[in-house]
VOKOLNU-843135 format. One record per atom (N, C-alpha, C): residue number from 1; x, y, z; atom name; residue in three letters. Coordinates in nm, 2 decimals. Layout:
N
<rec NUM,<X,Y,Z>,CA,ala>
...
***
This chain:
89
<rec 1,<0.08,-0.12,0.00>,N,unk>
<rec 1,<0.00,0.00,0.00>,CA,unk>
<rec 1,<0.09,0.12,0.00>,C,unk>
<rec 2,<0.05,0.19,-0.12>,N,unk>
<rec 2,<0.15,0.32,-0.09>,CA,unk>
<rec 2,<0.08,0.44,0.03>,C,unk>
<rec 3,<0.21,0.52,0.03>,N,unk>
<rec 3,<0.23,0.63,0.19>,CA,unk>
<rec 3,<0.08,0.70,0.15>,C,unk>
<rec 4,<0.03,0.74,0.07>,N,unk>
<rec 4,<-0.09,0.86,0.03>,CA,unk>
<rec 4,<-0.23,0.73,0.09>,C,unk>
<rec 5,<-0.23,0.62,0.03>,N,unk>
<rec 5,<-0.36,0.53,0.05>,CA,unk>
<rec 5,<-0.36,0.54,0.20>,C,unk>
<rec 6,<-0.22,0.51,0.27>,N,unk>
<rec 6,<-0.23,0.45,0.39>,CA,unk>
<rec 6,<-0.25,0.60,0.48>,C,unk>
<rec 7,<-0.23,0.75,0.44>,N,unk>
<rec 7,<-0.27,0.86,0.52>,CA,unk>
<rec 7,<-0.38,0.84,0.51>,C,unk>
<rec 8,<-0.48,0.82,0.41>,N,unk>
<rec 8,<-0.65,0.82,0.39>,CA,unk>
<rec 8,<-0.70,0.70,0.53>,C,unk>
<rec 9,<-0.64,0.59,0.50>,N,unk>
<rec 9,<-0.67,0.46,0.60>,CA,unk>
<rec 9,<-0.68,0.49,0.77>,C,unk>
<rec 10,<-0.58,0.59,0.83>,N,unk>
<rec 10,<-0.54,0.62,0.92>,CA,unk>
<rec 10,<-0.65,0.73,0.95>,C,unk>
<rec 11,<-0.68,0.84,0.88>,N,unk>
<rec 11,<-0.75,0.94,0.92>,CA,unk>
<rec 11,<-0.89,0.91,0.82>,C,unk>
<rec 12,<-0.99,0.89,0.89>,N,unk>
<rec 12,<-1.12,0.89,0.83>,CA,unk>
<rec 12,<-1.22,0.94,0.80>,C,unk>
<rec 13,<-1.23,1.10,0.90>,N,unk>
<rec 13,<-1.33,1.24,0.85>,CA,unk>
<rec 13,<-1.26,1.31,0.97>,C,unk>
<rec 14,<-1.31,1.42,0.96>,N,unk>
<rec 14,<-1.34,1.54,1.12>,CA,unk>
<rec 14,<-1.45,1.46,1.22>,C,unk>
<rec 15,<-1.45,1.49,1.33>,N,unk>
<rec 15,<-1.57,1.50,1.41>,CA,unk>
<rec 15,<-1.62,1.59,1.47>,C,unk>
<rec 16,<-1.69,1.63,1.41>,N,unk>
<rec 16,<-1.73,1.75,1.45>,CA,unk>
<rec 16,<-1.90,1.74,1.58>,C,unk>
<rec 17,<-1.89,1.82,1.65>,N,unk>
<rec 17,<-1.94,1.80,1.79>,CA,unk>
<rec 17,<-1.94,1.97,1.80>,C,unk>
<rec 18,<-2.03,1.97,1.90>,N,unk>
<rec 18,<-2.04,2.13,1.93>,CA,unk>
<rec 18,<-1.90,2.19,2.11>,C,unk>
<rec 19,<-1.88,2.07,2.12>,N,unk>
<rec 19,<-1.75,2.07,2.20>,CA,unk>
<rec 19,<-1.62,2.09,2.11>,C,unk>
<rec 20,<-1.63,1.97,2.04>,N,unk>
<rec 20,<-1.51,2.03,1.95>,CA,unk>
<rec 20,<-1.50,2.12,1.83>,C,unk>
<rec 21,<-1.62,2.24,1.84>,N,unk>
<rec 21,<-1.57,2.35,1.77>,CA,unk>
<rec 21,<-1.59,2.43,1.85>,C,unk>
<rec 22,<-1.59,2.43,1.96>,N,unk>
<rec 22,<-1.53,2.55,2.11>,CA,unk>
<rec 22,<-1.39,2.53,2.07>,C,unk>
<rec 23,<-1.34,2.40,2.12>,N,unk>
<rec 23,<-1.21,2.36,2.12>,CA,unk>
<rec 23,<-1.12,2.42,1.99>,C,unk>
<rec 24,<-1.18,2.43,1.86>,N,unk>
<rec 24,<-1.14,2.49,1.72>,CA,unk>
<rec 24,<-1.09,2.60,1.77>,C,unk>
<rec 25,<-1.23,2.70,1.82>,N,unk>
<rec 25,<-1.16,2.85,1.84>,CA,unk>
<rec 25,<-1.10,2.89,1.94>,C,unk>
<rec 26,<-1.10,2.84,2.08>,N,unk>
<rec 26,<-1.04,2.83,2.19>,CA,unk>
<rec 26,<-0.90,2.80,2.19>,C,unk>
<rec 27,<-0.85,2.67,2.16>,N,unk>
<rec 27,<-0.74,2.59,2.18>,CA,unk>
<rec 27,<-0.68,2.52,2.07>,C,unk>
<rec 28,<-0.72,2.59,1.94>,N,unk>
<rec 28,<-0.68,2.55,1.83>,CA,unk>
<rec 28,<-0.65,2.38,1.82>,C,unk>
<rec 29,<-0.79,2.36,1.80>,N,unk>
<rec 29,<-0.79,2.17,1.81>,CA,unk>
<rec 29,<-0.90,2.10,1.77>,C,unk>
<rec 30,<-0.84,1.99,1.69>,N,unk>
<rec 30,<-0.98,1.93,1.55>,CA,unk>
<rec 30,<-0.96,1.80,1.64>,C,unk>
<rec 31,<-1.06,1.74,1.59>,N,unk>
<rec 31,<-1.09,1.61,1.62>,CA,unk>
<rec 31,<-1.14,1.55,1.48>,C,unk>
<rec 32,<-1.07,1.41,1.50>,N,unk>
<rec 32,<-1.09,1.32,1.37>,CA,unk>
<rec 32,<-1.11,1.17,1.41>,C,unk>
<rec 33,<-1.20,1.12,1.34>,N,unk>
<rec 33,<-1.22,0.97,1.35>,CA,unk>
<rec 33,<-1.05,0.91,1.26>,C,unk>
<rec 34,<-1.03,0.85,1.37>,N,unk>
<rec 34,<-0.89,0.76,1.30>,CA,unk>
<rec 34,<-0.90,0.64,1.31>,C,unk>
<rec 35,<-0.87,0.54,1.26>,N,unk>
<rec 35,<-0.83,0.39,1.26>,CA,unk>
<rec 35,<-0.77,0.38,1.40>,C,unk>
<rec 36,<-0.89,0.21,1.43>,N,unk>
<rec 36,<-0.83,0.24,1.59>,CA,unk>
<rec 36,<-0.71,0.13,1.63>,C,unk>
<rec 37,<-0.65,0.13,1.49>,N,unk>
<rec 37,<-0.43,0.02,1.53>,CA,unk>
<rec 37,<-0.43,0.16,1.50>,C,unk>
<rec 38,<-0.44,0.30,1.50>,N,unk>
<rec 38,<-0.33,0.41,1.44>,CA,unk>
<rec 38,<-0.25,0.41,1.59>,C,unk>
<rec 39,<-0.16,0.46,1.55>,N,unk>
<rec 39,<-0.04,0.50,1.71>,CA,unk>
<rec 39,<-0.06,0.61,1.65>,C,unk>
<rec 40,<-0.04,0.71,1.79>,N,unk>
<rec 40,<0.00,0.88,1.80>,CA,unk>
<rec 40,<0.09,0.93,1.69>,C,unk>
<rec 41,<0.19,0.81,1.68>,N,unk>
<rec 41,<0.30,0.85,1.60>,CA,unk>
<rec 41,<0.23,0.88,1.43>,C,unk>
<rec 42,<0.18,0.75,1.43>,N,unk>
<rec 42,<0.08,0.76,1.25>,CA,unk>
<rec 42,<0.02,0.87,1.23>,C,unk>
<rec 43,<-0.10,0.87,1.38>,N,unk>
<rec 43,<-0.21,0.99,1.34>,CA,unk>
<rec 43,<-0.13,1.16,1.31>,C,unk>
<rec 44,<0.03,1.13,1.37>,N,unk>
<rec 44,<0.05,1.28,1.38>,CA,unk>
<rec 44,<0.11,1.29,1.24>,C,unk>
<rec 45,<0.16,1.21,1.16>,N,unk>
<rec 45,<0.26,1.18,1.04>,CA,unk>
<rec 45,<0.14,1.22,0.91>,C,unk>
<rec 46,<0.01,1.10,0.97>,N,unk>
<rec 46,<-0.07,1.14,0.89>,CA,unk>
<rec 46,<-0.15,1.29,0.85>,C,unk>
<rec 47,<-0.19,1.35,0.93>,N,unk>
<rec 47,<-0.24,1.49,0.95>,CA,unk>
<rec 47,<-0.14,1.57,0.95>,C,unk>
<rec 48,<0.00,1.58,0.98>,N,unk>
<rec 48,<0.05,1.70,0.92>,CA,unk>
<rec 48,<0.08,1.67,0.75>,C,unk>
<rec 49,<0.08,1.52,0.70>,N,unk>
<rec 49,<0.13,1.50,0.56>,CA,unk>
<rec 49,<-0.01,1.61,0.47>,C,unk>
<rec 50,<-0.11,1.48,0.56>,N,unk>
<rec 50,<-0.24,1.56,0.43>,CA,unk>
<rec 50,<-0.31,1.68,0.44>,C,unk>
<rec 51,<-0.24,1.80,0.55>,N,unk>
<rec 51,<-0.28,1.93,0.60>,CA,unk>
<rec 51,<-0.17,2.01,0.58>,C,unk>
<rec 52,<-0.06,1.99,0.54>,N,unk>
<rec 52,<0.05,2.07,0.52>,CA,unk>
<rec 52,<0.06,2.17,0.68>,C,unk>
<rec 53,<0.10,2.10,0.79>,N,unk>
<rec 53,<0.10,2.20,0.91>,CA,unk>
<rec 53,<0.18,2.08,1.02>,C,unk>
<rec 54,<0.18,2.15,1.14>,N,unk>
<rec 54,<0.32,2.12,1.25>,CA,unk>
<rec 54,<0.16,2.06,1.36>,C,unk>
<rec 55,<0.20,1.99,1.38>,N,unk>
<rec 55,<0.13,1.93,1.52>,CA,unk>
<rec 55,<0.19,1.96,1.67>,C,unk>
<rec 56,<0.14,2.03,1.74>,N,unk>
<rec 56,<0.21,2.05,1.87>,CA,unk>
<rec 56,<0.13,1.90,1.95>,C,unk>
<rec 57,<0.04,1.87,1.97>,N,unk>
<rec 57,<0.05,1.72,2.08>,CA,unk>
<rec 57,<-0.13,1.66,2.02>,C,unk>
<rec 58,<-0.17,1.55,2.04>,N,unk>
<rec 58,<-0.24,1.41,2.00>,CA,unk>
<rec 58,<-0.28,1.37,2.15>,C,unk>
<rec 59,<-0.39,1.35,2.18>,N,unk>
<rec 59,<-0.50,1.29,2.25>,CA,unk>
<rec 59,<-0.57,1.20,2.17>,C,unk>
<rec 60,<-0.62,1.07,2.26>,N,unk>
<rec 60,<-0.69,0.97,2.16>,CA,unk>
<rec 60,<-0.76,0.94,2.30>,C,unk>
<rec 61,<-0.90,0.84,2.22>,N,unk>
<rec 61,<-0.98,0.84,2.29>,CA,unk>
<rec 61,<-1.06,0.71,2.23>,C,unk>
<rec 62,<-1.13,0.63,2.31>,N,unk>
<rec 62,<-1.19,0.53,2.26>,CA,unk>
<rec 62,<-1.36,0.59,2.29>,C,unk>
<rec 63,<-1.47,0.58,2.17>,N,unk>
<rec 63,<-1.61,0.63,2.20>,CA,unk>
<rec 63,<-1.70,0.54,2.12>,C,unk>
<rec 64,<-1.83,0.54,2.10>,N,unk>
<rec 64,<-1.87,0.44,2.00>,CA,unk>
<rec 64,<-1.85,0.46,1.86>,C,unk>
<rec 65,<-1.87,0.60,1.86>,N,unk>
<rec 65,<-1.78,0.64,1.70>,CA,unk>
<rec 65,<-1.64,0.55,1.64>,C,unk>
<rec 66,<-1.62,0.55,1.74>,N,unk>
<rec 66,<-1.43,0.44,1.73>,CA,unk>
<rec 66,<-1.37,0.48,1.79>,C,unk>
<rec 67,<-1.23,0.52,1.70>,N,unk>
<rec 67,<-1.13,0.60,1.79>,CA,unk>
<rec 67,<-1.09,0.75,1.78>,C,unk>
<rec 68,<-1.14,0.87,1.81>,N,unk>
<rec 68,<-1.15,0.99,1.79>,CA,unk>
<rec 68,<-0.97,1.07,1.86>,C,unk>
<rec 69,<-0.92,1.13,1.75>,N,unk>
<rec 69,<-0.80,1.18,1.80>,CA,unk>
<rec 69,<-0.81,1.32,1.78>,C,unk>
<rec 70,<-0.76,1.38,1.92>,N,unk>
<rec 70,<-0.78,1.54,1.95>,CA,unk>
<rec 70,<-0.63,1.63,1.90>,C,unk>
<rec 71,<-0.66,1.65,1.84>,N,unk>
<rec 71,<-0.54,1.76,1.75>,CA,unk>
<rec 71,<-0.52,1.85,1.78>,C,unk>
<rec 72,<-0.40,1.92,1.85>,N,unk>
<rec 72,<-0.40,2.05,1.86>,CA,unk>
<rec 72,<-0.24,2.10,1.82>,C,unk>
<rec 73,<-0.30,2.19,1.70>,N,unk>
<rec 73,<-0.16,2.25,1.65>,CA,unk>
<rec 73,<-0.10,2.36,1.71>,C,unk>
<rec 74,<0.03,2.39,1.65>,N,unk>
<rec 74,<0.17,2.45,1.67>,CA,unk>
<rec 74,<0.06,2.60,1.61>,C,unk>
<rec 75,<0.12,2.71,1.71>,N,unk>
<rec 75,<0.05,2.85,1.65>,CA,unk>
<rec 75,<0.06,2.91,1.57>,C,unk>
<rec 76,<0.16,2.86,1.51>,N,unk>
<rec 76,<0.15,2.93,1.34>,CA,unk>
<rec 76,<0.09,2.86,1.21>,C,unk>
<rec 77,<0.02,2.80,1.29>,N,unk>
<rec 77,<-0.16,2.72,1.21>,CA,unk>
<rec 77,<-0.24,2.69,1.26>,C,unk>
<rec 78,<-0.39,2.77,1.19>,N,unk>
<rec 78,<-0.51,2.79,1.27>,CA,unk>
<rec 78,<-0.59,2.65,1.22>,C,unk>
<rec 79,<-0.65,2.62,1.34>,N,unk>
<rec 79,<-0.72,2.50,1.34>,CA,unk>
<rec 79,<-0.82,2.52,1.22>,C,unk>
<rec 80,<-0.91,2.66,1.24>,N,unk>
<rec 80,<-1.00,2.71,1.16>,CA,unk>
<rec 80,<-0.96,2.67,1.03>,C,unk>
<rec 81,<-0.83,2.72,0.98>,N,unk>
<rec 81,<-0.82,2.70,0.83>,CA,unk>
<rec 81,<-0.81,2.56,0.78>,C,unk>
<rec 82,<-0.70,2.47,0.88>,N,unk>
<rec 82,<-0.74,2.31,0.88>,CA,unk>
<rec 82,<-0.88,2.27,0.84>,C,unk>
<rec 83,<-0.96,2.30,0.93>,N,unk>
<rec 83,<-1.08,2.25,0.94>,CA,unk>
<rec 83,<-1.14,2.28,0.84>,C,unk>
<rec 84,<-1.14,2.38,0.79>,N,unk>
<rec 84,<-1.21,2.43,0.64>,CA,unk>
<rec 84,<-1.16,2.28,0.50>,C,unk>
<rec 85,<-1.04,2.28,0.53>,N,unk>
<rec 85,<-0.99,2.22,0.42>,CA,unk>
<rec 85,<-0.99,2.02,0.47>,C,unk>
<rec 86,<-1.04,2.03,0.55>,N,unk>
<rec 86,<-1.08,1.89,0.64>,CA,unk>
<rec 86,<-1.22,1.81,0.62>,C,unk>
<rec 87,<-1.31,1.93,0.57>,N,unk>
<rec 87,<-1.44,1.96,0.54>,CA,unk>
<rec 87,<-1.54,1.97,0.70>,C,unk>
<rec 88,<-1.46,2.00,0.76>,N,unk>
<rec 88,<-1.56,2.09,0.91>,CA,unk>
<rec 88,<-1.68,2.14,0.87>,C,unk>
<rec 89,<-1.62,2.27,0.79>,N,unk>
<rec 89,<-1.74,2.32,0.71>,CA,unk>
<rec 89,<-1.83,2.34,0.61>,C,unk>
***
């Protein structure tokens, strides 16, 4: 499987929640349904490859949705504009 198929496999949509778009504009931080074998290490490789941007730290979480990982980037990239190109909105 090539590196592009296997970023898609890893990250699966946004989740969007009315907590996690406080968190958007507050604390600059998306949430995404990921594959639940991703390691921190994948989900961060994968989201900065297919968002062109720096990851400051990765929270994961097990819910019935699956496995939801909480993203919060480095300040010189707004969650907002991620999210736009994520399809947030």
């Amino acid at each position: 499987m090539s590196e592009p198929e296997l970023r898609h496999r890893i990250i699966r949509h946004a989740y969007v929640t009315e907590k996690s778009m406080d968190e958007m504009e507050r604390q600059n931080k998306l949430e995404f349904v990921v594959d639940h074998r991703a390691t921190r290490a994948e989900i961060r490789g994968a989201v900065e490859s297919l968002y062109h941007c720096k990851v400051a730290k990765i929270t994961t979480k097990i819910v019935r949705a699956g496995k939801i990982a909480t993203v919060r980037f480095t300040k010189e990239y707004s969650a907002e504009d991620i999210g736009s190109r994520a399809g947030v909105f």
